[in-house]
C-alpha positions in Angstrom: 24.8 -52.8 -66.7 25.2 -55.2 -64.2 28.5 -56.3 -65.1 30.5 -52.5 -64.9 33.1 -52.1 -62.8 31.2 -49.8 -59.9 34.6 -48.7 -58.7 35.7 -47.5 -61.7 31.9 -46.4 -62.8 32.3 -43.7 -60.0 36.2 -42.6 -61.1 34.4 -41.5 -64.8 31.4 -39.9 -63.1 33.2 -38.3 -60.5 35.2 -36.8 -63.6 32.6 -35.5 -65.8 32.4 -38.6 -68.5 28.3 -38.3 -69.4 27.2 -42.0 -69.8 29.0 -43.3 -66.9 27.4 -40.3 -65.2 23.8 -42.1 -66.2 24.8 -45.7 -65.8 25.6 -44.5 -61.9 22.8 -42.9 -62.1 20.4 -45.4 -62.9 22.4 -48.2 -60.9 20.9 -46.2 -58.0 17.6 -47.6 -58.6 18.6 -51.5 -59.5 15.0 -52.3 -58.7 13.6 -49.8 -61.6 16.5 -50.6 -64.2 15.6 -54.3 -63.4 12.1 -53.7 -63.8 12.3 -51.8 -67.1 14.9 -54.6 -68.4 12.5 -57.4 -67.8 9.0 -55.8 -68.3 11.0 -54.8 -71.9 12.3 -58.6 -71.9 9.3 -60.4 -71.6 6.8 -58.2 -73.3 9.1 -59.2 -76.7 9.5 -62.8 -75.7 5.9 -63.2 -75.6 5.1 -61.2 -78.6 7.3 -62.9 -80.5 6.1 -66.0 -79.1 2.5 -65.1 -79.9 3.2 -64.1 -83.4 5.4 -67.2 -84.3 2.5 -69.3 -83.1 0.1 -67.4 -85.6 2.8 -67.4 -88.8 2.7 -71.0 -87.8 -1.3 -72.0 -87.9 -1.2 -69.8 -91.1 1.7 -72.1 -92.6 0.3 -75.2 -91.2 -3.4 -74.9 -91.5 -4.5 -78.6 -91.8 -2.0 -79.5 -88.8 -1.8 -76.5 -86.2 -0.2 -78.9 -83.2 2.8 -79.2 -86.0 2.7 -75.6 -86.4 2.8 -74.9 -82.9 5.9 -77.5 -82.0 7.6 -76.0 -85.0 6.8 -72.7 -84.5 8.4 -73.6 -80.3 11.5 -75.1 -81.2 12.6 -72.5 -83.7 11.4 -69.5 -81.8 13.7 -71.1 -78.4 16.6 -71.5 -81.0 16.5 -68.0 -82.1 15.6 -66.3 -79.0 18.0 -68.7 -76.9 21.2 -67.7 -79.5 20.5 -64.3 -80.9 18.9 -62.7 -77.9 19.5 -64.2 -74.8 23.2 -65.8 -75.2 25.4 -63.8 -77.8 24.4 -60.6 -76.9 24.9 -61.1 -73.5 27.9 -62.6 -73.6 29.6 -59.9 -75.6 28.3 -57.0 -73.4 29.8 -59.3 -70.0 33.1 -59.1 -71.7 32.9 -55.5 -73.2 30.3 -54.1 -70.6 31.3 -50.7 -70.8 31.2 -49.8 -74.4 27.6 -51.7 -74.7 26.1 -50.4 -71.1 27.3 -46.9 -72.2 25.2 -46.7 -75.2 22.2 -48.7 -73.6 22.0 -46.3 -70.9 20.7 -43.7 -72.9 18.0 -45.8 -74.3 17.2 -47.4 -71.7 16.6 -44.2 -70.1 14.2 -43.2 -72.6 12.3 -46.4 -72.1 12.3 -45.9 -68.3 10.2 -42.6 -68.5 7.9 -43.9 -71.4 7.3 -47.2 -68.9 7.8 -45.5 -65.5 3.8 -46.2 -64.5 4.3 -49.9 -64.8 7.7 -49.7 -63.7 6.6 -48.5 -60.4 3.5 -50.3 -60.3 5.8 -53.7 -60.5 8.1 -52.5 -58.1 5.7 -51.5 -55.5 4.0 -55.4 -55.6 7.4 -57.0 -55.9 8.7 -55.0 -52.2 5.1 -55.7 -50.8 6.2 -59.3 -51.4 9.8 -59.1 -49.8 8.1 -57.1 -46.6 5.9 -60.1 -46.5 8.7 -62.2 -46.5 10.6 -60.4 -44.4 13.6 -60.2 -46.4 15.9 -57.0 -45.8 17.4 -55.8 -49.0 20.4 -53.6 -47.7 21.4 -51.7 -50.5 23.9 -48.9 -48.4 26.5 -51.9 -47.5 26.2 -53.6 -50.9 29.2 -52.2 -52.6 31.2 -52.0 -49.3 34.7 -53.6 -49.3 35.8 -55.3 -46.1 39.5 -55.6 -45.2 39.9 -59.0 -46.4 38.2 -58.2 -50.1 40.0 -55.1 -50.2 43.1 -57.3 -50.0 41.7 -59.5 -52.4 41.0 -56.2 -54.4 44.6 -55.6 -54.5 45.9 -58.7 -54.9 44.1 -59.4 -58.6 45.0 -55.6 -59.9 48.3 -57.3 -61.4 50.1 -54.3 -63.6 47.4 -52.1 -62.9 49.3 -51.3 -59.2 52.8 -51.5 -59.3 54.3 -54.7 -57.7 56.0 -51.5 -54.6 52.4 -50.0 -54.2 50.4 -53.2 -53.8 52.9 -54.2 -50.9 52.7 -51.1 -49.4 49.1 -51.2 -49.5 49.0 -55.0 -48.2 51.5 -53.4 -45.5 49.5 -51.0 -44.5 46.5 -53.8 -44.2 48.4 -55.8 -41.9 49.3 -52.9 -39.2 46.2 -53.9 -37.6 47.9 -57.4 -37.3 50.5 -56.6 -36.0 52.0 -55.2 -32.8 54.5 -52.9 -31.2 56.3 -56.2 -29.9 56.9 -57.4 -33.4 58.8 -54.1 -34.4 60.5 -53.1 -31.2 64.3 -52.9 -30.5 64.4 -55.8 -27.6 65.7 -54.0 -24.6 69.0 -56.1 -24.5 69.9 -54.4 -27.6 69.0 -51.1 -26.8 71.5 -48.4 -26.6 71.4 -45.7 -24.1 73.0 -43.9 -21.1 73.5 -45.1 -17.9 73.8 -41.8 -15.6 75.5 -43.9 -12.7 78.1 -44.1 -15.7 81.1 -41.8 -14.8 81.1 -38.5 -17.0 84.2 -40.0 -19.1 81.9 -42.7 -20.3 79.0 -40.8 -20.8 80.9 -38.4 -23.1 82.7 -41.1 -25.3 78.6 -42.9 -25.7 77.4 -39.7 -26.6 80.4 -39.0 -29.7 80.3 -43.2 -30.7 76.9 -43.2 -30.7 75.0 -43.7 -34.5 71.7 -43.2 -33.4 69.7 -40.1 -33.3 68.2 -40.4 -30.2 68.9 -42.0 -26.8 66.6 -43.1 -23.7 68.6 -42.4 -20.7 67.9 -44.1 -17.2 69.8 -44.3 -13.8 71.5 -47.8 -12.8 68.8 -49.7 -14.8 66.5 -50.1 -18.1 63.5 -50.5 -16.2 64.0 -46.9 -14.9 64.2 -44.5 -18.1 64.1 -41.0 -16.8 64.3 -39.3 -20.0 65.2 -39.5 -24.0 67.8 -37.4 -25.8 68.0 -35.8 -29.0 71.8 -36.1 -30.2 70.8 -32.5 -31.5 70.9 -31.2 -28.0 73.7 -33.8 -26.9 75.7 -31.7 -29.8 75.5 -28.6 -27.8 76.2 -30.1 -24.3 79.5 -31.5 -26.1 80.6 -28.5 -27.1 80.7 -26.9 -23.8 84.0 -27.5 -22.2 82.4 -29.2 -19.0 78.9 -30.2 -18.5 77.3 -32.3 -16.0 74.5 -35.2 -15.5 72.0 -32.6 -14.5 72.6 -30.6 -18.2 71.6 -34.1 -20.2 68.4 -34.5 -17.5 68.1 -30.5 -18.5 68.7 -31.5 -22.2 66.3 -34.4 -22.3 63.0 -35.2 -22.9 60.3 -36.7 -20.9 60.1 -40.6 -21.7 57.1 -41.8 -23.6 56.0 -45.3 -22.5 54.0 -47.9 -24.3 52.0 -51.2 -23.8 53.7 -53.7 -25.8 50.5 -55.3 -27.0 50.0 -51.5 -29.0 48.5 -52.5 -32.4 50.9 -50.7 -35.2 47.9 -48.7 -36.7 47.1 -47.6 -33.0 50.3 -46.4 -32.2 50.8 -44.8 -35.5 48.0 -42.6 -35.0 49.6 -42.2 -31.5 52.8 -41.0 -32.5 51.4 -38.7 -35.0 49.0 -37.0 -32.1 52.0 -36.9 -29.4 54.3 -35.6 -32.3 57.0 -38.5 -30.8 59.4 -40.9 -32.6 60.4 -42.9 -29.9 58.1 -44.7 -27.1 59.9 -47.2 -24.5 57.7 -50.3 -24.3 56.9 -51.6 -21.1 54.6 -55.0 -20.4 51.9 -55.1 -17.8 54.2 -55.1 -14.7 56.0 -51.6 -16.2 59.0 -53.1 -17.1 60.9 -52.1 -20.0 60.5 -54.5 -23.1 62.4 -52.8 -25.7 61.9 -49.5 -27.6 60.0 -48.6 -30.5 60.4 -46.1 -33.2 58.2 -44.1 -35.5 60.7 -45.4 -38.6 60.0 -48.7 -37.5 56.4 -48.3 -38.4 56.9 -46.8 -41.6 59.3 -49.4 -42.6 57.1 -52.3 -42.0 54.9 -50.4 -44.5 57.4 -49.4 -47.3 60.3 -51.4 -46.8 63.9 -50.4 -45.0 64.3 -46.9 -46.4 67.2 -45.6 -43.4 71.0 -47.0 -43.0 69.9 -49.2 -39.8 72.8 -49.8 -37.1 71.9 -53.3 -36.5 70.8 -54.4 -39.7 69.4 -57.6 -39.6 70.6 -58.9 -42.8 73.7 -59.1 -40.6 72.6 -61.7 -38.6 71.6 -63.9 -41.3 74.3 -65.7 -43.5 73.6 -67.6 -46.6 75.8 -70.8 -47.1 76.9 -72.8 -50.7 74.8 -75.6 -50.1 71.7 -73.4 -49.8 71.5 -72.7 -46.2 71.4 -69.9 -43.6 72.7 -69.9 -40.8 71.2 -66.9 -38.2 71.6 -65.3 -35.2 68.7 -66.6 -32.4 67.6 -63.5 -31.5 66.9 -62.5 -34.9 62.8 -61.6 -34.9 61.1 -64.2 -37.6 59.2 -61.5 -39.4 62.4 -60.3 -40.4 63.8 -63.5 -41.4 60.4 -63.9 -42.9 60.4 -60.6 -44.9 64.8 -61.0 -45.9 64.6 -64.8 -47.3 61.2 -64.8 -48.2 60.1 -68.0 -45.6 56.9 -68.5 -43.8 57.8 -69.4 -40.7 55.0 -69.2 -38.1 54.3 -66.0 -36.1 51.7 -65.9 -34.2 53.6 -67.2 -31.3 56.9 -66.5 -29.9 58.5 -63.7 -31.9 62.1 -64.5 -31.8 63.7 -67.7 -33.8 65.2 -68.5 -30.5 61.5 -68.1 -28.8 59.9 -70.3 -31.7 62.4 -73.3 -30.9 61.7 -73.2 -27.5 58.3 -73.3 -27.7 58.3 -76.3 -30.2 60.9 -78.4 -27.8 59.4 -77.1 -24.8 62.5 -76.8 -23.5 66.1 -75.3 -23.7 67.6 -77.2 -25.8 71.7 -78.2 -26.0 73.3 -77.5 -29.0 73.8 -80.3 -31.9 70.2 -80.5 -31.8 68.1 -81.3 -35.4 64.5 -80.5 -35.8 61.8 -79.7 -38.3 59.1 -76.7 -37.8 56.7 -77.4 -41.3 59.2 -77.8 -43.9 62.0 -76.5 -42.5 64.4 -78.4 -41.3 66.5 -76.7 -38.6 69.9 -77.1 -36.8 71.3 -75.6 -33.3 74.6 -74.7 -33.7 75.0 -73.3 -30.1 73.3 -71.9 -26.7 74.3 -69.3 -24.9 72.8 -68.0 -21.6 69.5 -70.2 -21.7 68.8 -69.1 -24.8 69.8 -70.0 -28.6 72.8 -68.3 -30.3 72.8 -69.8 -33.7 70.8 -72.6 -35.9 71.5 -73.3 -39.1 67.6 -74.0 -41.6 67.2 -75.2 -44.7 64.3 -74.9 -46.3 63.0 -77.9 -47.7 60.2 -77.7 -50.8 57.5 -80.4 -51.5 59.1 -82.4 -54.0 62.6 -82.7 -51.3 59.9 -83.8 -48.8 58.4 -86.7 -50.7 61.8 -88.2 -51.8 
């Protein structure tokens, strides 16, 4: 009984199968099915153990002691293998098919016994009040994150390989922030309204994203976000003006960049928005962030993405990659299949710096864990390119 799945105990209930509907049942009450168990348990133990020591003095009339020790050692040897260790060894490994069929007996014994039953149980929690023992039987079968994790980790072909990442995914939103998904705001695309109107009209027809923040002279001062659906119909008019894409646009939805993912999920479902502009503690603009983002750290890329960033990552003959600095290293993570750190910086550019403590020139070796890692070049006080290798244990000890 004590050895049934409880999880799936409450799937058969909750679909009609009977004896999984008792064994929940009576699971309810562990203190009275324990207390019918052993009150059965040791009654028989000691009967048998009292009429082995009679057949014994019977046998052995002229030496009783002998009697006695025989009567013992045999009695242990039988209980020990045909009660105690066989039979509960076989119902561990095959617990539903044995607790199925015991629960209707032991059922039956429950009501015959119930007076002693209760009479046990009410002297055994007298002695755990005196104790002051809490017995917290609400938050016993409660899962926390990390054992629900655990959960799905060891449900091998019962989950699909897709569904337990997903799930794992889905885990690790609350680890994760709107910084380690955003579009950096150097790469972000937009339209500049001090742009002349030529400009803006050839952005608007080039561009392969579906919508666009739009600010005046700089990033940090977004004034609106467009829908290309609406930039469809300003094109087709035969002149249009900067005051039709304000007219056209959407109010801007801004951020913190420390946002957990589950948080802004949620949020973006109760704003009914797919884009937010991120913005840091001083208000300036960080990068943007998407609603697709989100859903693809949960079931993989699933869209044609622009910047791609299996692009900046290029595998070489001898078995290593050379990739773009600005690449983000849970990407790099997620496309090679490393484990480069990440709770720090979140670019691989940001991670070198922070281990050199400086900006580095380029021709520079070093090794973060077992990854031995190259810089190719710097650009604007910041890396460009590095070339890693991945080194494994046995490369490391030769």
């Amino acid at each position: 009984m004590m050895s049934l799945n409880r999880y799936r105990l409450r799937h058969l209930a909750k679909n009609g199968h009977g004896p999984a509907t008792l064994a929940v049942n009576l699971l309810k009450r562990t203190d009275r099915l324990i207390g019918v168990i052993l009150i059965g348990n040791n009654f028989v133990n000691i009967a048998a153990a009292s009429i082995a020591t009679l057949i014994a003095q019977r046998i052995w009339v002229d030496n009783p002691e002998l009697g006695v020790t025989v009567a013992t050692v045999i009695l242990t040897l039988v209980v020990l293998i045909f009660a105690e260790v066989t039979p509960k060894t076989i119902a561990a490994n095959h617990p539903e098919s044995i607790a199925f069929k015991a629960a209707y007996l032991l059922r039956v014994i429950l009501w015959l016994l119930m007076p002693f039953v209760w009479m046990v149980n009410m002297i055994v929690n007298g002695l755990i009040r005196i104790t002051r023992l809490q017995v917290d039987t609400k938050s016993r079968d409660l899962l926390s994150t990390e054992e629900f994790r655990t959960l799905i980790n060891e449900a091998g072909a019962l989950i699909p390989v897709r569904r337990q990442r997903m799930l794992l995914s889905i885990l690790d939103l609350e680890k994760v922030t709107v910084s380690d998904i955003m579009v950096p705001r150097n790469e972000v695309v937009g339209i500049d309204l001090e742009d002349d109107l030529r400009s803006i009209k050839e952005a608007l027809r080039s561009t392969q994203h579906t919508r666009l923040p739009i600010w005046k002279g700089d990033i940090n001062n977004v004034v609106g976000v467009l829908h290309m659906r609406n930039a469809a119909k300003i094109l087709a008019k035969d002149e249009f003006n900067k005051a039709d894409l304000l007219q056209a646009s959407r109010e801007p939805y801004f951020i913190p960049v420390s946002t957990p993912l589950h948080t802004q999920l949620f949020n973006f479902q109760k704003k009914k928005r797919r884009i937010a502009i991120v913005v840091d503690e001083y208000g300036d603009v960080q990068g943007i962030a998407t609603l697709e983002d989100i859903l693809e750290e949960i079931v993989g890329d699933f869209t044609t993405d622009v910047a791609d960033s299996h692009q900046d990552v290029h595998p070489q003959k001898d078995g290593s990659y050379i990739i773009d600095g600005a690449t983000y290293v849970r990407d790099l993570n997620r496309i090679v299949g490393w484990d480069l750190p990440t709770d720090g910086p979140k670019t691989l550019s940001g991670l070198i710096i922070e281990y050199l403590e400086s900006i580095p020139d380029a021709n520079i070796c070093l090794k973060i864990e077992n990854y031995r890692i190259e810089i190719l070049k710097t650009k604007a006080n910041t890396i460009a390119s590095v070339r890693i290798t991945q080194h494994t244990l046995d490369d490391v000890e030769s």
